[in-house]
N, C-alpha and C positions, 0 to 999 in steps of 0.2 A: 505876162513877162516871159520873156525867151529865156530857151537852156541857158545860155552863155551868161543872158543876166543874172540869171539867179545862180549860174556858177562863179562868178565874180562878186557876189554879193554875201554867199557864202561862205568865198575864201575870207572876202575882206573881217565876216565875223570870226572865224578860224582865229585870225591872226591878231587880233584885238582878244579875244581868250587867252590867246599861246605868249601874248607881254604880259599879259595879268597871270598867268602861270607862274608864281616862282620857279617850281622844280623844273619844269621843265626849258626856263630860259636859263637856270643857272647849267644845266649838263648840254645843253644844245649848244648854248652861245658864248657864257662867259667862261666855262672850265675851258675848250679849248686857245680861249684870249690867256686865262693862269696859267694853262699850259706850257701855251709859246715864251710868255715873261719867265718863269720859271727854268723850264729848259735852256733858254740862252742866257739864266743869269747863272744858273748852275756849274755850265761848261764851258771852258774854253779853250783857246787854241783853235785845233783842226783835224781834220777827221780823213778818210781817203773815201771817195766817192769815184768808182768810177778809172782806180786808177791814177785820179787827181787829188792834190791837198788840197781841201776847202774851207773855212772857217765853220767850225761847228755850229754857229751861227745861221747860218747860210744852208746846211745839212738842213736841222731840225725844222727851220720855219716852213719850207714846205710840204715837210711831212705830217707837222700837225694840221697845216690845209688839209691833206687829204684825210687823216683822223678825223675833222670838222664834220667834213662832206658824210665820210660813216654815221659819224652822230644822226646827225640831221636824215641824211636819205634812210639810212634803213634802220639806227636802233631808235627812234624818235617815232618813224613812221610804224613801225612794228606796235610799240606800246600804243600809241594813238589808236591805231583800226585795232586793234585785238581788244582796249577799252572798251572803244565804243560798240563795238559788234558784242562783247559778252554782258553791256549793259543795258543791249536790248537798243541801241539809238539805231543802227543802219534799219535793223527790222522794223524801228515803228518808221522808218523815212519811207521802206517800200507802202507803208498802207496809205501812205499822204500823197497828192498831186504832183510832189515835186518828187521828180525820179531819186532812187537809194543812188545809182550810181554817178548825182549830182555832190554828194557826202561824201563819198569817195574818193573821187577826184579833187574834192576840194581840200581832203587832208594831205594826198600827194601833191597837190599847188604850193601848200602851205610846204609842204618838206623844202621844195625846189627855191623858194624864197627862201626863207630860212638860210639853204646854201650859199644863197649869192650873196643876203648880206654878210654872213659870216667869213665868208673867202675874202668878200671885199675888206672887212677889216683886217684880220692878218697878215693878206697881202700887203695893205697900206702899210700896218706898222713893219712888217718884213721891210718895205721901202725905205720908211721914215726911219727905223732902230738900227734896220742889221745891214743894209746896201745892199738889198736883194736887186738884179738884174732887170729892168721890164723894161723890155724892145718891144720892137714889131714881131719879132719870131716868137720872143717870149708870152705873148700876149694870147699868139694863135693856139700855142703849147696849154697853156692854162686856159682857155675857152674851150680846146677839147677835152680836153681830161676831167674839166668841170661839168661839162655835160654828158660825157660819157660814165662819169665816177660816178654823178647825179642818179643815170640812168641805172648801171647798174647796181645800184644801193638801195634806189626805191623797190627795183623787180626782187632784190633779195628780202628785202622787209616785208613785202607782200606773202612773199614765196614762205616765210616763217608763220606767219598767220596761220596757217594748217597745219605746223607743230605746237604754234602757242595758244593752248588751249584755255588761258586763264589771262587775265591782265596782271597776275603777281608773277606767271613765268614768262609772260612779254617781257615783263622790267627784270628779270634774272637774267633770260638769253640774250637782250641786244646788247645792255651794258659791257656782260662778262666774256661775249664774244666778240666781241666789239675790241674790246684790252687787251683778252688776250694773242687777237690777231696785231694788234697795234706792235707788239715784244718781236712778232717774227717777221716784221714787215719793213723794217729800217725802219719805224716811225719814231720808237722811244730807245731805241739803239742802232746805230749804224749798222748797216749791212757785213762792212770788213772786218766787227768784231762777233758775227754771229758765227758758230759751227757749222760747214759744210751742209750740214742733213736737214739741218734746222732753215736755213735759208733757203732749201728745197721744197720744202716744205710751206714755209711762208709762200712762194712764188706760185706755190698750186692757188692761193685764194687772190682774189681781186684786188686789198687792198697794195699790197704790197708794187702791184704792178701801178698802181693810181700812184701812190707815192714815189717810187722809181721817175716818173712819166713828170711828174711837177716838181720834182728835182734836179734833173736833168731839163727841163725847160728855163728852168731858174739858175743853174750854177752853170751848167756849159755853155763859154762864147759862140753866140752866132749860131744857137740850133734852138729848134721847134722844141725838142724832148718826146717826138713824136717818133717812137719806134712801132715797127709792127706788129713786135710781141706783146708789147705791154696794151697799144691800145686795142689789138686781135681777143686779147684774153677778157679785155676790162667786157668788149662789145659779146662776147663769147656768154659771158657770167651774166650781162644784163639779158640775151636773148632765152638761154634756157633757163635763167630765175623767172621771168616772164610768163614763159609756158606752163611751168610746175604753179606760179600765182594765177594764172588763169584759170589750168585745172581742177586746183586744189581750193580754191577760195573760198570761203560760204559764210553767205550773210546769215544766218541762224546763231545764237549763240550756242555755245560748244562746250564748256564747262561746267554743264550741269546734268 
């Protein structure tokens, strides 16, 4: 059997594990759907975006997209490989025929699904609930930011693997930093009511420009949401989280 088969063959059991997983479809898939219902039942009215009054409706849903994609790309993938590498599975994969770095890949495959269906539902209901915008510009806006957000979430989830040295502080770090970038990032409060330093601050990390980038794709008429900062930073974050995951990786478990 070829690479490619047995890496398609692997994702497909990956992913047949990760539905029979409670915990992990409930924090991946369905908290960010409770999220979205939640937040737009919670608020409303409208919020300034930009300069612009927009229904807060409209604000939120695509910021929880980009929370989603966090989930999924890198506090998801982090707990995953740091699991399985401190349970000894990547290690017995190198002593077997089929390459470790077929394992591997296959949990970053599984992140990258995971994202698209979860975007694709939010999206829809953003469509169907709240009268979220989807153009042709619109469309382009959220296919890069999805795969660029993609990108730089898995290189950051990788890249934490060589801090997280246990599978009980994988599930501490992605969660809690996860959340608490979500607070400075316009995701779980709009930008116009954060302080100065604090929204400075949020704009040093990726998410907040991923969130920026798919709300402005969705709320502004007749624009991509495709600025150069946002996606310079998001592609910035995926190349040197990359490097340091490359560097820094190791299949040997590490917590002992």
């Amino acid at each position: 059997m070829s690479d490619t088969a047995l890496l398609i063959s692997q994702v497909g059991y990956g992913l047949r594990g990760f539905v029979r997983n409670a915990r992990g479809m409930v924090f991946t898939v369905v908290m960010p759907v409770v999220l979205l219902l939640l937040f737009n039942s919670i608020f409303s009215g409208s919020t300034l975006f930009n300069g612009l009054e927009v229904p807060v409706a409209n604000y939120f849903t695509p910021g929880i997209v980009a929370y989603s994609i966090m989930l999924a790309g890198y506090s998801s993938l982090l707990i995953s490989v740091v699991t399985a590498r401190e349970r000894g599975i990547i290690k017995r994969f190198r002593g077997t025929p089929m390459p470790a770095w077929i394992y591997l890949m296959s949990l970053i495959l599984q992140s990258i699904v995971t994202v698209a269906v979860t975007v694709m539902i939010l999206v829809g209901m953003g469509l169907v609930f709240y009268h979220l915008r989807l153009d042709a510009q619109g469309l382009l806006g959220l296919a890069v930011y999805t795969v660029l957000g993609t990108a730089a979430m898995c290189a950051l989830g990788l890249a934490f693997t060589g801090v997280a040295t246990t599978a009980d502080s994988a599930s501490a770090i992605g969660p809690f930093s996860a959340i608490s970038l979500a607070f400075i990032s316009g995701v779980f409060i709009p930008v116009s009511q954060l302080p100065d330093w604090l929204r400075d601050v949020g704009r040093l990390f990726p998410l907040a420009h991923l969130a920026n980038g798919l709300q402005s794709a969705f709320i502004v008429k007749d624009s991509t949401g495709l600025r150069l900062e946002d996606v310079g930073v998001l592609a910035i974050w995926a190349v040197i989280a990359g490097v340091v995951a490359v560097r820094t990786f190791r299949w040997e478990p590490q917590g002992r």
